[in-house]
N, C-alpha and C positions, 0 to 999 in steps of 0.2 A: 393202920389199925382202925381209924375212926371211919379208913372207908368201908373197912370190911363189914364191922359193926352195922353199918347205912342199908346196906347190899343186904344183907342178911335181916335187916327191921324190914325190910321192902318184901323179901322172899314169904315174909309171914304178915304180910298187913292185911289186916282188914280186906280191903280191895283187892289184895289179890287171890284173900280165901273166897270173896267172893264171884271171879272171876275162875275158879277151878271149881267151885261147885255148881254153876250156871252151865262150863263144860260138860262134868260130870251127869246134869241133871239132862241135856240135849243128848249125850250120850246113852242115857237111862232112855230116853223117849224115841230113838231108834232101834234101840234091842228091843223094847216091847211092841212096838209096829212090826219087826222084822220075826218073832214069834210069833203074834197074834194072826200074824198071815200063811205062817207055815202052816202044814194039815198034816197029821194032827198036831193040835201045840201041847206044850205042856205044860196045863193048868195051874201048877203048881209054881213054875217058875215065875210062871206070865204074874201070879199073887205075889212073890217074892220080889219080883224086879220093880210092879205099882208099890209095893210097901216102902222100898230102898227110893223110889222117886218124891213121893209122900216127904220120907225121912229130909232127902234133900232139899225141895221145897222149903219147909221149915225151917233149917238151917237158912237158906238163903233170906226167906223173910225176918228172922232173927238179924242176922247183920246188913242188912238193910234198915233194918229199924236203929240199929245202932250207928249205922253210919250218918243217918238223915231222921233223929226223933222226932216226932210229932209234938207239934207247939202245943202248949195249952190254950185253950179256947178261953 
């Protein structure tokens, strides 16, 4: 039971939300090169997919920040 528990705190840590949104975010960064190159693109999506990259950035520097806060000076 207590291993399950272990397994399942790992499945949701920090570190690993961070390591699926770095995915996610390398994955945003091919779909938009892979649109911006096709002719014609669709400008619309190309704003959608930079907006959802945006999104994820943030997120990533969020727990970053939580994983390694900055000392006070």
């Amino acid at each position: 039971m207590a291993e399950s528990l272990q397994i399942n705190d790992n499945l949701h840590s920090v570190q690993r939300q961070l390591i699926e949104l770095r995915m996610e975010h390398a994955d945003m960064d091919d779909m938009i090169d892979r649109l911006a190159l096709s002719l014609p693109h669709d400008d619309l999506a190309l704003r959608r997919l930079k907006k959802r990259r945006l999104m994820l950035r943030d997120q990533i520097s969020r727990l970053e920040v939580e994983l390694d806060p900055p000392t006070p000076a």
